[in-house]
C-alpha positions in Angstrom: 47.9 -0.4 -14.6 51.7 -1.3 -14.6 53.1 -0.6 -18.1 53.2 -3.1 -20.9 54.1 -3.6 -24.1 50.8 -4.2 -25.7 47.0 -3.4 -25.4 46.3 -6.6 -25.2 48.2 -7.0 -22.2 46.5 -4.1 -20.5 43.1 -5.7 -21.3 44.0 -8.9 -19.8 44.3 -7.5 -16.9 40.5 -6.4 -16.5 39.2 -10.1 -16.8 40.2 -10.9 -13.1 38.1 -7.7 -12.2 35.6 -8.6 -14.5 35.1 -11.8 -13.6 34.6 -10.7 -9.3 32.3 -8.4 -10.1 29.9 -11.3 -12.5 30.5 -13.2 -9.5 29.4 -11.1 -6.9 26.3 -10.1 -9.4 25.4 -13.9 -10.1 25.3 -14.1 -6.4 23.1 -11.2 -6.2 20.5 -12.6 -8.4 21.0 -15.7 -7.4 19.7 -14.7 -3.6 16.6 -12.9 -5.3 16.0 -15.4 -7.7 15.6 -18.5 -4.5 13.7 -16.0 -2.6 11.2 -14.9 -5.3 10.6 -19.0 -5.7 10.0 -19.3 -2.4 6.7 -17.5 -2.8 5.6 -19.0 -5.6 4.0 -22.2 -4.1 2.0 -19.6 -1.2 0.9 -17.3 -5.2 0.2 -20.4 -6.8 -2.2 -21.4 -3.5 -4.2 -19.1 -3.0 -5.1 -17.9 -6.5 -6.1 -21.5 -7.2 -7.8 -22.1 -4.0 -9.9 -18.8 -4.5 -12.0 -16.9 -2.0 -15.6 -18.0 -1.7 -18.8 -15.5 -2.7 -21.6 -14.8 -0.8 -24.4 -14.2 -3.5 -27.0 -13.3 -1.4 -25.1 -10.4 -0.3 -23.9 -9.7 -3.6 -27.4 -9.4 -4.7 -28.4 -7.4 -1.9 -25.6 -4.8 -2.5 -26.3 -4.1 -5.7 -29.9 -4.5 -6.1 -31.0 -3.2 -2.7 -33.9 -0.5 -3.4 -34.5 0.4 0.0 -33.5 4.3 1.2 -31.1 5.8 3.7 -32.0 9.1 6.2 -30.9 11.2 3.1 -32.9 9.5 0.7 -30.2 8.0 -1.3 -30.7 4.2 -2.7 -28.6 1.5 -0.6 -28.1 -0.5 -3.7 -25.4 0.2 -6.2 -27.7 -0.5 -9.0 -30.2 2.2 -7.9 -28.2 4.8 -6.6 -26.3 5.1 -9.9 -29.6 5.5 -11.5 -30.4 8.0 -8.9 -27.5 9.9 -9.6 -28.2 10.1 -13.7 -31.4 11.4 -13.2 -30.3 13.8 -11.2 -26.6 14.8 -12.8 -28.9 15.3 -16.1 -31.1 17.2 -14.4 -28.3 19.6 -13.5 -26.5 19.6 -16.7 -29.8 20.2 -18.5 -28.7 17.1 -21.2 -27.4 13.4 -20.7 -23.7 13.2 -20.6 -22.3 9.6 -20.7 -19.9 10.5 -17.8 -18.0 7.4 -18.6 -16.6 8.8 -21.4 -13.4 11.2 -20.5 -13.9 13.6 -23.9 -17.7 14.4 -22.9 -16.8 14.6 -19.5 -14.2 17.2 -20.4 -16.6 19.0 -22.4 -18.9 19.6 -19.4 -16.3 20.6 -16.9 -14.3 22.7 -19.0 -16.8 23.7 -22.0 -20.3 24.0 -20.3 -19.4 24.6 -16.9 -16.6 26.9 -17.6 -14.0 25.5 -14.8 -10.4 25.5 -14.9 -8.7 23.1 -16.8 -6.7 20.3 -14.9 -3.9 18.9 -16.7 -2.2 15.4 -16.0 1.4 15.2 -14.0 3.9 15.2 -16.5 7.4 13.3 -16.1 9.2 16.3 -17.8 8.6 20.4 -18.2 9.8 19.4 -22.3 6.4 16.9 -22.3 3.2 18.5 -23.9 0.4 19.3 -21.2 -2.6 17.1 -21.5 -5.9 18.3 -20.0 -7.7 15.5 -17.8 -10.8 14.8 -16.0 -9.8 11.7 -14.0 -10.4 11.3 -10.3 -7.3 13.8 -9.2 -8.9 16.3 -11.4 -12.5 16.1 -10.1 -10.9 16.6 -6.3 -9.5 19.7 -7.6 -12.2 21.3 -9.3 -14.6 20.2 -6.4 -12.8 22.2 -3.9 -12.8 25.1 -6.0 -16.3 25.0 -7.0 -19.4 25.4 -5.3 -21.3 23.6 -8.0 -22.9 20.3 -6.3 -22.8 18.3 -9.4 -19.5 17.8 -8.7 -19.5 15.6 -5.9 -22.5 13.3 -7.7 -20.0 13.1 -10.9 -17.8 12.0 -8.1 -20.0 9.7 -6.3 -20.7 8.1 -9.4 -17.6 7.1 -10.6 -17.0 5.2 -7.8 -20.0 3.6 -7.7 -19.5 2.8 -11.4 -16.1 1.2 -10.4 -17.1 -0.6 -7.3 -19.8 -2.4 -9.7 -17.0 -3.6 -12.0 -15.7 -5.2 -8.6 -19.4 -6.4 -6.9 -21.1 -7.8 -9.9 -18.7 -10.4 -11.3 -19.9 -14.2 -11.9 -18.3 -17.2 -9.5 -17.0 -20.0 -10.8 -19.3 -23.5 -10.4 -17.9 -23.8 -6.4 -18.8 -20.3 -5.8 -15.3 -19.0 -5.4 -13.4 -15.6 -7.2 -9.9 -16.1 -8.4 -7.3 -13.8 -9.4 -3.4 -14.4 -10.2 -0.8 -13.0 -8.1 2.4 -11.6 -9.8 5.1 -11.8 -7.3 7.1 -8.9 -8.8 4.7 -7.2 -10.4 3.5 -4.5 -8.0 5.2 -0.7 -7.7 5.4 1.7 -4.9 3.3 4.5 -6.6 0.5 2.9 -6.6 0.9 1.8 -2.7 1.5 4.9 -1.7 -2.2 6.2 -2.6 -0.6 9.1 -4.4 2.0 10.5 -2.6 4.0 9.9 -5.4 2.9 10.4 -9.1 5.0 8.7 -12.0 5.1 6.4 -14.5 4.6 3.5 -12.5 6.0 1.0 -15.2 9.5 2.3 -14.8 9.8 0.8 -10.9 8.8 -2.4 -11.2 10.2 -5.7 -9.5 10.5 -3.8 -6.1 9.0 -6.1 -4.3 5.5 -5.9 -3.9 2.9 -8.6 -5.2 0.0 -7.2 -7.9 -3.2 -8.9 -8.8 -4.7 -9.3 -12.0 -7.3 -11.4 -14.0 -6.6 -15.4 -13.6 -5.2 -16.7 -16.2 -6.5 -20.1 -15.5 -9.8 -19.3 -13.5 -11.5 -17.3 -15.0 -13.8 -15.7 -11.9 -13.3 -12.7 -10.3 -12.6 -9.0 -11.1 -9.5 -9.2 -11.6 -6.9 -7.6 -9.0 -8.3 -8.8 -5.9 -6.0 -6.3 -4.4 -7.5 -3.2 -5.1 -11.6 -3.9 -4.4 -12.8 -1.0 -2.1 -13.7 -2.4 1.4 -17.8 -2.4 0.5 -17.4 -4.4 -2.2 -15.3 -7.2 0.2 -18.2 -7.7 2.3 -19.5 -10.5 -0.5 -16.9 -12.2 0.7 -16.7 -14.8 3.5 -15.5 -18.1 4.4 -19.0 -20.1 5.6 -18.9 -20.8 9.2 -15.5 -19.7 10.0 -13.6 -16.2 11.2 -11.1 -14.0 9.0 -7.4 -13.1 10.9 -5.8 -10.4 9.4 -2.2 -9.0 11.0 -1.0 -6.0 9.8 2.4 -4.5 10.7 1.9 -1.7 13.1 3.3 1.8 11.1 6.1 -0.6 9.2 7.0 2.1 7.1 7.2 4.5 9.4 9.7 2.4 11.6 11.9 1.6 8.9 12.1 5.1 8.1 13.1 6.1 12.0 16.3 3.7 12.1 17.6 4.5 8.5 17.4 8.6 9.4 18.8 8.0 13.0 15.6 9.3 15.0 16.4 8.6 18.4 12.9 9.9 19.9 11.3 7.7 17.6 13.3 4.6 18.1 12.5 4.7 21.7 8.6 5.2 21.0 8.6 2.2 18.8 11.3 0.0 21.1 8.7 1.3 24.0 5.9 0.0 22.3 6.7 -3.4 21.3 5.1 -6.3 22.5 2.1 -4.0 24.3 -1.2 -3.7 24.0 -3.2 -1.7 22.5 -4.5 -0.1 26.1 -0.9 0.2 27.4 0.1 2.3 23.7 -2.9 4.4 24.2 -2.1 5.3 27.8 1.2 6.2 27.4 0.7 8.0 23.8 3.1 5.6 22.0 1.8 7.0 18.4 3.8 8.1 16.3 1.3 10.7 14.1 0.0 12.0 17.3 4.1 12.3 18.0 4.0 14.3 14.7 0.8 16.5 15.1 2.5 17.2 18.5 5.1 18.7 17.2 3.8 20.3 14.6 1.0 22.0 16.5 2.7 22.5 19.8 0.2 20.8 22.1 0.6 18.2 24.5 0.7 14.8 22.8 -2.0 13.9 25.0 -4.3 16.6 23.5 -4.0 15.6 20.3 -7.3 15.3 18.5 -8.2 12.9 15.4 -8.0 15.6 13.1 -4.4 16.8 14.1 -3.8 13.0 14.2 -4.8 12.8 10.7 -2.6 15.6 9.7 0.5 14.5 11.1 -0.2 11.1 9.7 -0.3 12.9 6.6 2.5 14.8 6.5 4.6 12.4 8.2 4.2 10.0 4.9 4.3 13.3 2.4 7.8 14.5 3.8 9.5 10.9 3.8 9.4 10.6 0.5 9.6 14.2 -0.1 6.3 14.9 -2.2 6.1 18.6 -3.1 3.9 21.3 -1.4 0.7 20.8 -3.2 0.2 17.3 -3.1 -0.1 18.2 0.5 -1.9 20.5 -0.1 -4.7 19.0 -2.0 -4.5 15.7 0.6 -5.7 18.4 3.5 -7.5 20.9 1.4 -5.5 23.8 2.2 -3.7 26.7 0.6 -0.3 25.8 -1.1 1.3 28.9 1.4 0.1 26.7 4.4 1.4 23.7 3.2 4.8 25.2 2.3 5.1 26.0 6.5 3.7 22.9 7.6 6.5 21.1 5.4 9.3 23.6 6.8 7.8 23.5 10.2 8.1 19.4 10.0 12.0 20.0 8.7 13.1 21.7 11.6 11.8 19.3 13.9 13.3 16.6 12.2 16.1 17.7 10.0 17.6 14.0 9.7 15.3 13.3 7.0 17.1 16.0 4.8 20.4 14.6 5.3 19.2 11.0 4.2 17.8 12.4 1.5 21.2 13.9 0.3 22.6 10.4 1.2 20.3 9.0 -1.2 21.1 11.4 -3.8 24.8 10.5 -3.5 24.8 7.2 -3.7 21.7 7.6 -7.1 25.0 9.5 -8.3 27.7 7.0 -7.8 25.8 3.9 -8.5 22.3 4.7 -9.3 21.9 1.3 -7.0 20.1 1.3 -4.1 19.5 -2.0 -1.7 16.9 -2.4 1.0 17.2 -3.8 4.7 17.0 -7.5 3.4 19.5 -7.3 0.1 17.2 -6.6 -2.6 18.8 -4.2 -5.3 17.5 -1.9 -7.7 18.7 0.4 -10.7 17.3 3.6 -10.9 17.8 4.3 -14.7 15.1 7.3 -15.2 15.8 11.3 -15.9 18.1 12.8 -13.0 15.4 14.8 -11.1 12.5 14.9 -8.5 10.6 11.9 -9.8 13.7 9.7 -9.3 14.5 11.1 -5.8 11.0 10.4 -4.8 10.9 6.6 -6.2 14.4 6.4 -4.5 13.1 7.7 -1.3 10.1 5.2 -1.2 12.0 2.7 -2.4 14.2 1.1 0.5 11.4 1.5 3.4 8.5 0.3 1.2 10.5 -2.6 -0.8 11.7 -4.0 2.7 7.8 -4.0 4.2 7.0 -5.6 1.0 9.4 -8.3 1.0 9.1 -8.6 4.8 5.1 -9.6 4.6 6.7 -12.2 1.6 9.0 -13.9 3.8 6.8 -14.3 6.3 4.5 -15.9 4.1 6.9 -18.3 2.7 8.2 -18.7 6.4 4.1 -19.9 7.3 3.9 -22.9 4.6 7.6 -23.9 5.8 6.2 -24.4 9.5 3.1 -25.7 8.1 4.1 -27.3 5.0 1.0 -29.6 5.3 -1.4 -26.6 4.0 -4.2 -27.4 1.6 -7.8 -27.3 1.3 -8.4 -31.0 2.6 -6.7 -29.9 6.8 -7.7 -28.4 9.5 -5.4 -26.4 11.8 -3.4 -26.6 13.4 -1.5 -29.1 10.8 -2.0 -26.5 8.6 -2.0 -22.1 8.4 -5.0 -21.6 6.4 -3.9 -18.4 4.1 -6.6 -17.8 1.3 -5.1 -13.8 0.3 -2.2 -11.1 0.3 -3.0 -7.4 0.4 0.9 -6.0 0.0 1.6 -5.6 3.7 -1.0 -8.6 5.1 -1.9 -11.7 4.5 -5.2 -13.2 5.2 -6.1 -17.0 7.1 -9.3 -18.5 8.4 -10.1 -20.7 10.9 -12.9 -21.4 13.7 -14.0 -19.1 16.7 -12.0 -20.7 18.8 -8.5 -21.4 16.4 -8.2 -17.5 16.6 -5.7 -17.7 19.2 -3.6 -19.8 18.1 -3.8 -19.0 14.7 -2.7 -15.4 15.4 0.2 -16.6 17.7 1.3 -18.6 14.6 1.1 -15.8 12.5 2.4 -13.2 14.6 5.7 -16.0 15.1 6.5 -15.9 11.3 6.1 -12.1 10.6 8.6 -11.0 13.7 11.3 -10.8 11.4 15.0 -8.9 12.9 16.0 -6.2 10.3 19.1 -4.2 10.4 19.6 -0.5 9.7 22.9 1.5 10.9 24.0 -1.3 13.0 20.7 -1.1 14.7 18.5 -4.6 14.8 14.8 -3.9 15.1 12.0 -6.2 14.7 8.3 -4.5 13.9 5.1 -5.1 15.6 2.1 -6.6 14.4 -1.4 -6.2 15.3 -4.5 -7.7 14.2 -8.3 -7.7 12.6 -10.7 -10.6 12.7 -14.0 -10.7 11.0 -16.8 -12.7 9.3 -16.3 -11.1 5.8 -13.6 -9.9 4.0 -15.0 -6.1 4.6 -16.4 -6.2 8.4 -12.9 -6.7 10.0 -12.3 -5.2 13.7 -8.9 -4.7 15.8 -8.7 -7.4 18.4 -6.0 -7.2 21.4 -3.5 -9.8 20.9 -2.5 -11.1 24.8 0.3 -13.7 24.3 2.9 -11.4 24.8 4.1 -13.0 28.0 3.9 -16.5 26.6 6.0 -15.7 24.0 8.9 -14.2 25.7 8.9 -17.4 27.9 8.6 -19.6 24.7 11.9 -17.2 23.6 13.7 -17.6 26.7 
């Protein structure tokens, strides 16, 4: 500042800079704040208009008595009561394995295994010994002991009933609510990243909880495991799903700068599923390639797998043993699978340290369509890894939002009393899809209008790139199969 002859002079001259940068701000939120209204109409929808129950099926899956080739009950009902006799029977007493401090007892008391202690945020936090699902994975690679896997088993049979045995309201239909902001990338990323989820929310992502004005459902609609969707159905007509073809994994390409990548995706868009097959446009079959040294073409579904796997675990930088427990191997091996993966693509190293620089200068970081968040947690690993995750999986997330919104505002007619096409009938949103039905023969035309809205230009180092989508069609919410899209040519006329 010039010199003057008081400090109240010198402060005067902040307000002008004050006042820009409030502007600029207020503009900020004000962008967020018209875009998260936008897709509250599309929330408000589809939680009220529900998603109708098939109790016959319902019934069936839980009750069903009847046996499979290995003797175990088809029901849920049964085969949890299969499993107590039987886990008692091993433990020589009845444990209430719903209960985490008898659970602990077994495992760690009776059965003499290795304690498993939850991730902590900070070395300074006091360990505390666990039994949950992450620990059970652990100690059932490490033991021989079958009782394991039926402790295992049911659990998740105890969880899916908390989804498959919940009352419809009087028209038969389960509701949930939608929070438009509520979602966070940890729990998307199916563990690849382990924190406290409630410091990273807003970024994007819808969540699903109980109704708070229908009370029918299980709650977050979201999360049911795929058995427990088949109850669900819309009577007499067909389920369209799109997903975006390997979204994350494209974003990820163009903000590192991966050339071979690009060109595999660029290749790929807009053809078939035959034509990506042929010519081996995958890109964790690209990865298992490389990491294995075999022709891409001679890539199994196992290597597949693995490059899938540590494709996602090096993006976001997750440490050698998550990777290690994902492919069940020894932390040694997954230590030269991750350096093996670095040398091959050493870009992602140096947008990491771009990341980390600007986390240091601003602790602000924006995704590909202007939404900005402050990182505010402990400098350290867990805050690189929400930073890393946050730009690729907060643009997918608001990318799938704006294409909903875009889908009521070229059918703004949508309700439960129309029939397409003066209306896109969307009944769900699962993060990165969103759900429509229609009749047999709509399916066409209902996934060329959906396809239209979700091709949405994004911009990463002055490189534009749209993603691909592809898409499922079923007759329940859990029996959905790929089916080839084959307007491709029509709409490139349609855009010329």
């Amino acid at each position: 500042f010039p010199s003057h002859d008081t400090d109240q002079e010198k402060t005067g001259e902040l307000v002008p800079v004050l006042k820009a940068v409030q502007k600029r701000a207020l503009e900020q939120v004000g962008i967020l704040f018209n875009f998260e209204m936008r897709q509250t109409y599309p929330a408000m929808m589809m939680q009220l208009q529900g998603v109708p129950l098939n109790k016959e099926r319902q019934h069936k899956l839980l009750t069903n008595p009847e046996l499979d080739e290995n003797g175990k009950a088809k029901g849920i009902d049964p085969r949890i009561e299969q499993l107590s006799k039987s886990i008692e029977k091993d433990l020589g007493k009845k444990v209430n394995i719903n209960s985490p401090v008898q659970l602990r007892a077994v495992l760690y008391g009776d059965l003499g295994l290795p304690e498993q202690y939850k991730k902590r945020r900070s070395v300074y936090d006091p360990k505390k010994v666990t039994a949950d699902a992450e620990a059970l994975r652990k100690l059932e690679k490490m033991s021989d002991n079958p009782v394991l896997g039926k402790i295992m088993e049911y659990k998740k049979l105890v969880k899916l009933r908390q989804f498959v045995s919940v009352e419809p309201s009087p028209e038969g239909r389960i509701h949930t609510c939608y929070n438009i902001t509520g979602a966070t990338m940890q729990r998307a990323k199916k563990g690849f990243v382990i924190d406290d989820e409630e410091q990273y929310k807003s970024f994007g992502r819808w969540s699903s909880s109980e109704s708070i004005i229908l009370p029918y459902g299980p709650g977050n609609n979201q999360n049911i495991p795929k058995k427990g969707r088949k109850i669900y159905e819309w009577p007499g007509k067909k389920i369209v799903a799109p997903d975006y073809m390997q979204a994350e994994a494209v974003v990820v390409a163009y903000l590192i700068k991966d050339m071979k990548l690009i060109q595999m995706f660029e290749q790929s868009f807009g053809k078939s599923r035959e034509y990506r097959k042929e010519h081996n446009l995958d890109v964790h079959k690209f990865t298992a390639h490389q990491m294995f040294g075999v022709a891409i073409k001679d890539v199994t579904p196992d290597q597949r797998q693995i490059g899938k796997t540590i494709r996602h675990a090096n993006n976001y930088s997750a440490g050698p043993g998550v990777l290690s427990n994902k492919l069940n191997i020894s932390m040694n091996e997954a230590k030269k699978l991750m350096s093996i993966y670095h040398q091959t693509c050493p870009q992602l190293r140096l947008w990491h340290g771009q990341i980390q620089t600007e986390l240091q200068r601003t602790r602000t970081l924006t995704n590909l369509l202007g939404r900005r968040h402050k990182f505010t947690d402990r400098w350290g690993d867990n805050l690189f890894r929400s930073a890393y995750s946050y730009i690729p999986q907060s643009t997918v997330g608001d990318l799938m939002n704006l294409a909903i919104a875009g889908g009521l505002d070229n059918f703004p007619t949508q309700s439960l009393y129309y029939d397409y096409p003066d209306t896109l009938h969307m009944w769900a949103q699962l993060h990165d899809a969103v759900y429509s039905y229609c009749d047999e023969d709509q399916i066409p035309d209902v996934m060329k209008a959906v396809r239209k809205c979700m091709l949405i230009p994004l911009t990463a180092n002055h490189m534009t790139f749209t993603i691909d989508v592809d898409f499922s069609v079923g007759d329940t919410w859990g029996d959905m199969e790929e089916v080839e899209y084959t307007d491709y040519v029509k709409d490139e006329e349609e855009a010329a």
